[in-house]
Biopython code that builds the backbone (N, CA, C, O; Angstrom):
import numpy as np
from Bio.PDB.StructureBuilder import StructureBuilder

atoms = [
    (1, "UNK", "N", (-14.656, -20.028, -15.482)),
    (1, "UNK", "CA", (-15.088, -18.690, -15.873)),
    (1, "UNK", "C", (-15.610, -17.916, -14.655)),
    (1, "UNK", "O", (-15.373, -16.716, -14.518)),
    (2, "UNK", "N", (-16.427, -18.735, -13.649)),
    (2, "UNK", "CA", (-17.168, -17.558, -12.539)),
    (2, "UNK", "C", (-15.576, -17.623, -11.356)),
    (2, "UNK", "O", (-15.515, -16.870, -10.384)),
    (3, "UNK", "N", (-14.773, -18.331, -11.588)),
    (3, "UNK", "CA", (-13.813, -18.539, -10.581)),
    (3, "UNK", "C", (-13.153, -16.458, -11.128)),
    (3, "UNK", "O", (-13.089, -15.566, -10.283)),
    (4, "UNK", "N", (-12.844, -16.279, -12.415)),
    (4, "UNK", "CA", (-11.992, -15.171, -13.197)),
    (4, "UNK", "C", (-13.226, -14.125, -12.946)),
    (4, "UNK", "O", (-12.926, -13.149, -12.259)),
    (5, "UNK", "N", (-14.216, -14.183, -13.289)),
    (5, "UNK", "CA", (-15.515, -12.864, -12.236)),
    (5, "UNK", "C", (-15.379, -12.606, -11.230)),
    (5, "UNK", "O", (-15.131, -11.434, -10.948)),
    (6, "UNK", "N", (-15.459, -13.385, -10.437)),
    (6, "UNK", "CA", (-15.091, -13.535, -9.040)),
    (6, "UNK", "C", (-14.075, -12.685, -8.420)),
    (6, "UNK", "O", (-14.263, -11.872, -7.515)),
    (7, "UNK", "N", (-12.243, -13.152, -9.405)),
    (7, "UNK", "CA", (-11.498, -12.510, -8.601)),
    (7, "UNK", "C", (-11.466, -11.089, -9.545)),
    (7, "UNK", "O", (-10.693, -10.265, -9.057)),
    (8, "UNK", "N", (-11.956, -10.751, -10.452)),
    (8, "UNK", "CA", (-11.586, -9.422, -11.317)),
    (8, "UNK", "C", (-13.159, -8.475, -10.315)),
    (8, "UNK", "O", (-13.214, -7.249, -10.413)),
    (9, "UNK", "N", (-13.895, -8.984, -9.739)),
    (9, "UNK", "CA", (-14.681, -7.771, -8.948)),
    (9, "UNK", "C", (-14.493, -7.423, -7.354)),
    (9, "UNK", "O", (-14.947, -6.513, -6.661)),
    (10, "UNK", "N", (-13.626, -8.538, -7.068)),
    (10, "UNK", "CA", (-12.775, -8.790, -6.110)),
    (10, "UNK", "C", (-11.410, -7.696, -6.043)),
    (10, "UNK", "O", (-10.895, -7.079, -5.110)),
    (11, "UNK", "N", (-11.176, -7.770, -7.179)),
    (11, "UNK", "CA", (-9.669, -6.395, -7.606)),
    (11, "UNK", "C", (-10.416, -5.062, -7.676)),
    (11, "UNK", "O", (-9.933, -4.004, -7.273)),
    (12, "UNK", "N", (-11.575, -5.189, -8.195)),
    (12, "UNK", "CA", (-12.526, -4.001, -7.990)),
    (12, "UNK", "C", (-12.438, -3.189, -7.500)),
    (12, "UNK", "O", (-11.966, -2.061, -7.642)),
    (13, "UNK", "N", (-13.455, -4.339, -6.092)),
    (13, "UNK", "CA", (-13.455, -4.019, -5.062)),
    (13, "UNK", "C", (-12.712, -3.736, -3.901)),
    (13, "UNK", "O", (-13.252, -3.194, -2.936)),
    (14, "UNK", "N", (-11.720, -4.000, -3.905)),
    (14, "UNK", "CA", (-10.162, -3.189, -3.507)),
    (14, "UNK", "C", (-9.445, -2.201, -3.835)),
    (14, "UNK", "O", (-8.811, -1.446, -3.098)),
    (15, "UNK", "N", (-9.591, -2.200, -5.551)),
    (15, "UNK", "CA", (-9.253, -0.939, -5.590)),
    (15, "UNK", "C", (-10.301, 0.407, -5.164)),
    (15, "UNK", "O", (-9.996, 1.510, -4.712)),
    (16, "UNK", "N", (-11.368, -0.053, -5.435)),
    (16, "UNK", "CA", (-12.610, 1.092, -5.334)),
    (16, "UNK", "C", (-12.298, 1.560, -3.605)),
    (16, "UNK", "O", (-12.053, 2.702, -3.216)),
    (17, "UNK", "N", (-12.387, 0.433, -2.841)),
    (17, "UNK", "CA", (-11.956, 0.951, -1.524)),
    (17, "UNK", "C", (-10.660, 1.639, -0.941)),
    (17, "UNK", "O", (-10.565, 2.366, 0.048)),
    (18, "UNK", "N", (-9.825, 1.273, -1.697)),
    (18, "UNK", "CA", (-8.338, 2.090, -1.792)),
    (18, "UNK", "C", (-8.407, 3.545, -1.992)),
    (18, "UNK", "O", (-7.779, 4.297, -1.247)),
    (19, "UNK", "N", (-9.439, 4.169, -3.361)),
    (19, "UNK", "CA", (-9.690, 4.972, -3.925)),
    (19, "UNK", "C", (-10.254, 5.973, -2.545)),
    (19, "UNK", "O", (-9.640, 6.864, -1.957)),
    (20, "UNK", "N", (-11.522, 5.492, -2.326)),
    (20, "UNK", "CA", (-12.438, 5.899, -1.238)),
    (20, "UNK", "C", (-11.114, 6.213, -0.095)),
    (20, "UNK", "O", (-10.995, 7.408, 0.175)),
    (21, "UNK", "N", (-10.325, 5.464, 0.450)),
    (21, "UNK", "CA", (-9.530, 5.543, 1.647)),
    (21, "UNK", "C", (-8.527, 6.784, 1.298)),
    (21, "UNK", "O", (-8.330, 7.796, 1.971)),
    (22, "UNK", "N", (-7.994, 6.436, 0.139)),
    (22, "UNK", "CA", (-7.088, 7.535, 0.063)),
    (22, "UNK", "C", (-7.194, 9.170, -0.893)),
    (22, "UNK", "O", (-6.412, 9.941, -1.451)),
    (23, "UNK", "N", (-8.959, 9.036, -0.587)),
    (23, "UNK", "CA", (-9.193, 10.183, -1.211)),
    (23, "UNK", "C", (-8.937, 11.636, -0.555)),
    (23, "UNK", "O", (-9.390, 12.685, -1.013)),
    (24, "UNK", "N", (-8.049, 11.502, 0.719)),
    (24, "UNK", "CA", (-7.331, 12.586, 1.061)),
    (24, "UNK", "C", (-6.055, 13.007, 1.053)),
    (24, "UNK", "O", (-5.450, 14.072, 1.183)),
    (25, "UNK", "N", (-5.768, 11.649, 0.826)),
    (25, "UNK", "CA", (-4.194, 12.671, -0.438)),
    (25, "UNK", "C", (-4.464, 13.106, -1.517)),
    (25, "UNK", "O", (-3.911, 14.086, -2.016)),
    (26, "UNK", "N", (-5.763, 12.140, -2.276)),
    (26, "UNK", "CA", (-5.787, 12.529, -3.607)),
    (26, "UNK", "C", (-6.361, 14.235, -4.036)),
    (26, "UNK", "O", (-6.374, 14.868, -5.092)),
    (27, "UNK", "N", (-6.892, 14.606, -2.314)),
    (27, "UNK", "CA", (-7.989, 15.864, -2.807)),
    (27, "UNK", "C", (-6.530, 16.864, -2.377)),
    (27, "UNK", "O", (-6.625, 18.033, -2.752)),
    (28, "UNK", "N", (-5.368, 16.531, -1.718)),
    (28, "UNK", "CA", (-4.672, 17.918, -1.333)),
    (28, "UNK", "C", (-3.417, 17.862, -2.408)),
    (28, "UNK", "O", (-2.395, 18.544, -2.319)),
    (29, "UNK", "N", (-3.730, 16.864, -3.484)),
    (29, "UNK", "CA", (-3.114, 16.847, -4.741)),
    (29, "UNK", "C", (-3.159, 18.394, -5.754)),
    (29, "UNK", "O", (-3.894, 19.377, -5.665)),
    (30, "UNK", "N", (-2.096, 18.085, -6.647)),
    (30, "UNK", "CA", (-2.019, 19.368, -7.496)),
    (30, "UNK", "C", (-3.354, 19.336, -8.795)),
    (30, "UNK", "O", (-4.288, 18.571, -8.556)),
    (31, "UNK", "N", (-3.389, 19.851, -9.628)),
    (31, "UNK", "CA", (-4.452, 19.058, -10.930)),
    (31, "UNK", "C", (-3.148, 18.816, -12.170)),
    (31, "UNK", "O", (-2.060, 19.362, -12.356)),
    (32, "UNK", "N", (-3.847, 17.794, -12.813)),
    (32, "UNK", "CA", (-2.795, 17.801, -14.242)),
    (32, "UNK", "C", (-1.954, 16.961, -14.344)),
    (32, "UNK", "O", (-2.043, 15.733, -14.345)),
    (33, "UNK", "N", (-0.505, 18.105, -14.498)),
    (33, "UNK", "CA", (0.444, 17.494, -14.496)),
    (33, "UNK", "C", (1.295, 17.783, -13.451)),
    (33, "UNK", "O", (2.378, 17.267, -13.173)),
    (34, "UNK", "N", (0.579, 18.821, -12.807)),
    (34, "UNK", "CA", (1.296, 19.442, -11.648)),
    (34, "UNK", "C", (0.949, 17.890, -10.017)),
    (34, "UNK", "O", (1.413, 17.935, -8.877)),
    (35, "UNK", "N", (0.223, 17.018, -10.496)),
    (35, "UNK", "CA", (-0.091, 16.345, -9.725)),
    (35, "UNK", "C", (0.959, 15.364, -9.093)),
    (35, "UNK", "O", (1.721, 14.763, -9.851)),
    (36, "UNK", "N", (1.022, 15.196, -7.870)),
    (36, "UNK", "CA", (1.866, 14.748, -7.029)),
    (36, "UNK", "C", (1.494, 12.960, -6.868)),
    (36, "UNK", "O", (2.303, 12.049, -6.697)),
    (37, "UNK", "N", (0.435, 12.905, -6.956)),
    (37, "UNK", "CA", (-0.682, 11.480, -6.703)),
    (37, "UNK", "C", (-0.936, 10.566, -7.510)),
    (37, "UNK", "O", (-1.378, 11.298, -8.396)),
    (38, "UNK", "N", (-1.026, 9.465, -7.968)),
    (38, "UNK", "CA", (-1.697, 8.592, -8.600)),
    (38, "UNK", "C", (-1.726, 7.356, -7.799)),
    (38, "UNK", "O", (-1.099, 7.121, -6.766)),
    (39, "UNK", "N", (-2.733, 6.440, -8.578)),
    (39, "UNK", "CA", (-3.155, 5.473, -7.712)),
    (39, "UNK", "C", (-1.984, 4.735, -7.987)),
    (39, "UNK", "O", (-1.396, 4.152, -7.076)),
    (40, "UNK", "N", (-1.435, 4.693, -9.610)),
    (40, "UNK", "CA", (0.006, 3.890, -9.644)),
    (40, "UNK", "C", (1.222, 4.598, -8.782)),
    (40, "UNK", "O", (2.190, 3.875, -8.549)),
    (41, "UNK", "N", (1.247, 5.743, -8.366)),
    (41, "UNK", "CA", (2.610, 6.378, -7.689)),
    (41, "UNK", "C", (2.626, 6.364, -6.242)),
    (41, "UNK", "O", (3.585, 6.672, -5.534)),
    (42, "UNK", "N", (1.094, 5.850, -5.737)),
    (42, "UNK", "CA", (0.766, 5.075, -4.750)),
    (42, "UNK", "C", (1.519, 3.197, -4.417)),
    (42, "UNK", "O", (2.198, 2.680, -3.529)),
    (43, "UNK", "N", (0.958, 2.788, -5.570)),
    (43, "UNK", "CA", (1.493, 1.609, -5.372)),
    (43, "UNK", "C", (2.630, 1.207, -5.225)),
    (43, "UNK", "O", (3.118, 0.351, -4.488)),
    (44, "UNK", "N", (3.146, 2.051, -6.172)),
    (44, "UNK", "CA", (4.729, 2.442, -6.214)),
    (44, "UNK", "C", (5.546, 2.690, -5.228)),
    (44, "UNK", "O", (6.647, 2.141, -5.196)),
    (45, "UNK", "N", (5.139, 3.561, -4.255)),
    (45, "UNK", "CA", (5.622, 3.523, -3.026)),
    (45, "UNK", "C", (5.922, 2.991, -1.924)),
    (45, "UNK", "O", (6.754, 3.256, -1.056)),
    (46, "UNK", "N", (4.596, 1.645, -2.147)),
    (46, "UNK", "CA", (4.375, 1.126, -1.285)),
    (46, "UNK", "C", (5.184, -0.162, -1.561)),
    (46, "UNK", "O", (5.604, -0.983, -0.746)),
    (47, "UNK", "N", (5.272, -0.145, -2.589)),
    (47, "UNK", "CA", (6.016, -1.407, -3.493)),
    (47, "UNK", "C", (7.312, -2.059, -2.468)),
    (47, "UNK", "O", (7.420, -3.149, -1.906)),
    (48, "UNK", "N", (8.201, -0.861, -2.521)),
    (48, "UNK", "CA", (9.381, -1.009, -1.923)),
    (48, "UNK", "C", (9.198, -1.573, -0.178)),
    (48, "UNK", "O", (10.112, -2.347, 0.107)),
    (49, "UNK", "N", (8.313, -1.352, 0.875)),
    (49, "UNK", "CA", (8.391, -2.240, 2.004)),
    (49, "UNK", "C", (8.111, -3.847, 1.694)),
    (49, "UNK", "O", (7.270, -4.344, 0.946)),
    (50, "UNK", "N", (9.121, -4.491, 2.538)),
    (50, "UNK", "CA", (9.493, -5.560, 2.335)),
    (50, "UNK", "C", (9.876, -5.967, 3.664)),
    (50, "UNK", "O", (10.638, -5.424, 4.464)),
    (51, "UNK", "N", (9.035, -7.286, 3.763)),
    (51, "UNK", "CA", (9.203, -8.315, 5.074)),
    (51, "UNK", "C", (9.852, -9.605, 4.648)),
    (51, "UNK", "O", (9.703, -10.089, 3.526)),
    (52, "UNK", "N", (10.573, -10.129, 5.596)),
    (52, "UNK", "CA", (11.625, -11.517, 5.044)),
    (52, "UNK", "C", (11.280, -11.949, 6.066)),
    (52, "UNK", "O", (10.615, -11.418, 6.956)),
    (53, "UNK", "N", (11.791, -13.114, 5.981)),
    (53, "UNK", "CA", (12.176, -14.426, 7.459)),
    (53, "UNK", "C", (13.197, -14.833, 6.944)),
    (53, "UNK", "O", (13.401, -14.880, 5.731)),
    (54, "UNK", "N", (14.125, -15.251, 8.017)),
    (54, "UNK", "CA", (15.764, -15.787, 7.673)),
    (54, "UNK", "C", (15.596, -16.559, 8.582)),
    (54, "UNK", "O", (14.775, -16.258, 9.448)),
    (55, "UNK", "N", (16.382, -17.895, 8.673)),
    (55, "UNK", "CA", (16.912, -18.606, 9.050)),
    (55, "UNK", "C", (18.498, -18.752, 9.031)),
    (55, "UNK", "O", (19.299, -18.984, 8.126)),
    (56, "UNK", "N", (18.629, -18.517, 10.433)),
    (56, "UNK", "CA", (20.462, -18.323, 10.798)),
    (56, "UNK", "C", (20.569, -18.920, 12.072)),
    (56, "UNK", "O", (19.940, -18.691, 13.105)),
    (57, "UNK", "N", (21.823, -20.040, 11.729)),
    (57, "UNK", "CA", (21.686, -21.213, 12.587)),
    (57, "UNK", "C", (21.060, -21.800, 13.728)),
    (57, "UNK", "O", (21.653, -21.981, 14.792)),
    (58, "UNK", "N", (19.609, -22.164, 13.475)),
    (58, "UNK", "CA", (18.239, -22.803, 13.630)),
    (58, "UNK", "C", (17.591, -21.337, 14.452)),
    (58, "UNK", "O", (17.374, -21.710, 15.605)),
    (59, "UNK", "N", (17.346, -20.392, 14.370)),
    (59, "UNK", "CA", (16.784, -19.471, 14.758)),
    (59, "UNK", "C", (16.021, -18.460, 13.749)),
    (59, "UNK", "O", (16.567, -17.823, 12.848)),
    (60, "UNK", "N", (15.272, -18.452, 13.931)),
    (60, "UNK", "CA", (14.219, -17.492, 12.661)),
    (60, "UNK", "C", (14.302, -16.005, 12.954)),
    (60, "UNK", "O", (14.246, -15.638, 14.127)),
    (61, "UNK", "N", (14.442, -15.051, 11.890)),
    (61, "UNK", "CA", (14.572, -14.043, 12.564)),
    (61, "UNK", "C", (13.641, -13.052, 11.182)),
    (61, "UNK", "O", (13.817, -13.090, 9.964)),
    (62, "UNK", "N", (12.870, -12.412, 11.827)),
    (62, "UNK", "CA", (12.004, -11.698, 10.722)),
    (62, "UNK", "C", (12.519, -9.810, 10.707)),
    (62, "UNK", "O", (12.734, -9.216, 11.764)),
    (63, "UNK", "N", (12.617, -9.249, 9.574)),
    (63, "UNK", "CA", (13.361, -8.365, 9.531)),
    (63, "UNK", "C", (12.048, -7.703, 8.695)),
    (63, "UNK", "O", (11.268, -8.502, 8.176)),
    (64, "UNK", "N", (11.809, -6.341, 8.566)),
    (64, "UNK", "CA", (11.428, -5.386, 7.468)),
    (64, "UNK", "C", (11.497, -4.041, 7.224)),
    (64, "UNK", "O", (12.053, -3.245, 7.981)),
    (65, "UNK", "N", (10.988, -3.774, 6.262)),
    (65, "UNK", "CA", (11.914, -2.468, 6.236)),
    (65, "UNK", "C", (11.240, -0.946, 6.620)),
    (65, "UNK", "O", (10.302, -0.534, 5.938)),
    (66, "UNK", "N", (11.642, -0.337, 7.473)),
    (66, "UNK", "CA", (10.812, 0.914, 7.978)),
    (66, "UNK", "C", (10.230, 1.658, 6.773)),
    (66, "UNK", "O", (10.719, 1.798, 5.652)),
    (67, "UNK", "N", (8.865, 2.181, 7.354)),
    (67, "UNK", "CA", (8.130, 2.853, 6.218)),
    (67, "UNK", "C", (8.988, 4.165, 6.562)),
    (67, "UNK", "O", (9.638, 4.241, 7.605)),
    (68, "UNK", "N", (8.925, 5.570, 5.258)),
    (68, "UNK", "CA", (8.938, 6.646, 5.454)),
    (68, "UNK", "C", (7.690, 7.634, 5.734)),
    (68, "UNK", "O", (6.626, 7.317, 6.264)),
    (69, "UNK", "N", (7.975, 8.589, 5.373)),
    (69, "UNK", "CA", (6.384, 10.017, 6.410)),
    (69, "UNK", "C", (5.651, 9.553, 5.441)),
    (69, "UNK", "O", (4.616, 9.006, 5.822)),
    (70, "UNK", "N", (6.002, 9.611, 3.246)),
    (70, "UNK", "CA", (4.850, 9.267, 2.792)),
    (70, "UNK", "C", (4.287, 7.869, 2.975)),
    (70, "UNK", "O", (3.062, 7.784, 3.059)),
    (71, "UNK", "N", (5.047, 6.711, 3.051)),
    (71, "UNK", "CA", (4.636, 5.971, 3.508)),
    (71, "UNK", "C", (3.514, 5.834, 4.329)),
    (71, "UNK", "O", (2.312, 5.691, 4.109)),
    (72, "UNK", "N", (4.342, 5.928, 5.525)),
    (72, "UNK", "CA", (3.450, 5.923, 6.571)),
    (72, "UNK", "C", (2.146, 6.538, 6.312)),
    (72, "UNK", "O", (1.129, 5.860, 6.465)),
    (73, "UNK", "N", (2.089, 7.620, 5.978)),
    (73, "UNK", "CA", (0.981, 8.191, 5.450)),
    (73, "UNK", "C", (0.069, 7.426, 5.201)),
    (73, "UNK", "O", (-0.880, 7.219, 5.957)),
    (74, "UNK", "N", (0.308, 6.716, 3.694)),
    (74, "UNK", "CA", (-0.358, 5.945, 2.996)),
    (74, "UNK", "C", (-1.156, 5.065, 3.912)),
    (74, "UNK", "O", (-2.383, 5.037, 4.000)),
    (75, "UNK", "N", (-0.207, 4.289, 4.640)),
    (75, "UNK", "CA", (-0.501, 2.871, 5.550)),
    (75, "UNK", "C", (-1.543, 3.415, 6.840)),
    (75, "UNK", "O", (-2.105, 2.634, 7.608)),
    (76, "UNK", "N", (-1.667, 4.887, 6.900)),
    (76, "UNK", "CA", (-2.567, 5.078, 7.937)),
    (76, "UNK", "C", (-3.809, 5.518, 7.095)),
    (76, "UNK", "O", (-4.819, 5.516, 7.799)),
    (77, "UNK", "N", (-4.008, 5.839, 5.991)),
    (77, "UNK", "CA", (-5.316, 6.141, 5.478)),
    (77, "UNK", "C", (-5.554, 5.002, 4.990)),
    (77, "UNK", "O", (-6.753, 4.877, 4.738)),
    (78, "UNK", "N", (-4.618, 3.642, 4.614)),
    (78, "UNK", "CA", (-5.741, 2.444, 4.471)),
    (78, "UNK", "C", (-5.655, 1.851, 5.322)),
    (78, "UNK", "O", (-5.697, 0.656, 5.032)),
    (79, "UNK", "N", (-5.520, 2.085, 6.563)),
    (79, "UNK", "CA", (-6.151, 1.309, 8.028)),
    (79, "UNK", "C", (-5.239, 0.148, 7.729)),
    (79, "UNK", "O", (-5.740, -0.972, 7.825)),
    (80, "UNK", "N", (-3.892, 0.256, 7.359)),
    (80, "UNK", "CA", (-3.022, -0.963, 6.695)),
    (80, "UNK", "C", (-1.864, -1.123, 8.272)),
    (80, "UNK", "O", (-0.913, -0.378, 8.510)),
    (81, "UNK", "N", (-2.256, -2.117, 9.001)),
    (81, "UNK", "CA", (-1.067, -1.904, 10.703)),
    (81, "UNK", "C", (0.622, -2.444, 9.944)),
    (81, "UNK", "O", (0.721, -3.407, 9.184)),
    (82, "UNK", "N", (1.237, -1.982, 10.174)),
    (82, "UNK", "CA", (2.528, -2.570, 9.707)),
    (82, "UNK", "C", (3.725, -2.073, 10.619)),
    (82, "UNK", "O", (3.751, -1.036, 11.282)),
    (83, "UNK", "N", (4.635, -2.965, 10.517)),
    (83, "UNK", "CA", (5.914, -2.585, 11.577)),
    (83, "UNK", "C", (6.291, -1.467, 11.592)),
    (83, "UNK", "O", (6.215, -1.076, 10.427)),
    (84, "UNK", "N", (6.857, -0.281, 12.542)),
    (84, "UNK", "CA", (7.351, 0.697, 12.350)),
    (84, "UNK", "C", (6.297, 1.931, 12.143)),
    (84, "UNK", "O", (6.498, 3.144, 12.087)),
    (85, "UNK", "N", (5.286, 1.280, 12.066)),
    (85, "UNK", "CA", (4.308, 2.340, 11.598)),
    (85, "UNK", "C", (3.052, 3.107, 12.554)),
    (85, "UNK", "O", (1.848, 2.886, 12.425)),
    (86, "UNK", "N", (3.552, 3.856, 13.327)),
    (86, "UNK", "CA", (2.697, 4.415, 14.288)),
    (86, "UNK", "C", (1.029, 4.495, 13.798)),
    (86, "UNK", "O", (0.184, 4.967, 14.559)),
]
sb = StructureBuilder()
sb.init_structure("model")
sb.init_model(0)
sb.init_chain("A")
sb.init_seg("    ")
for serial, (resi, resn, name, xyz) in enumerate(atoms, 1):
    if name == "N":
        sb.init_residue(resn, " ", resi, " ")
    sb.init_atom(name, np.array(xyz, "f"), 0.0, 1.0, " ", f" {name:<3s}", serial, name[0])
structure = sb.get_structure()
């Protein structure tokens, strides 16, 4: 039981700091429905970068996939370093 407290104030506390980090997209957002932002259309975005490792005949080779502007965006207001990402 304190192991499931633990990690649910733990998710919290990540999201609460997510919130805080990316409260400057969220403030040059529309209101409503006119809104461009959510914390899910956030995640969503971010969803799609993707890192692999391959193995091709005995050599490892790590590949991922370039962020775009919103992207990138994102990955620089949560202090998130990732490939491709100035």
């Amino acid at each position: 039981m304190s192991a499931h407290v633990f990690l649910c104030m733990l998710a919290y506390l990540v999201q609460h700091e997510m919130w805080r980090r990316l409260k400057p997209l969220f403030d040059k957002n529309g209101k409503g429905k006119d809104r461009d932002w959510t914390f899910d259309a956030v995640l969503n975005r971010l969803s799609s970068l993707r890192e692999e490792e391959r193995e091709i005949e005995g050599h490892t080779i790590h590949t991922h996939t370039r962020p775009d502007s919103e992207q990138s965006e994102i990955l620089k207001l949560l202090v998130v370093k990732y490939p491709g990402c100035d």
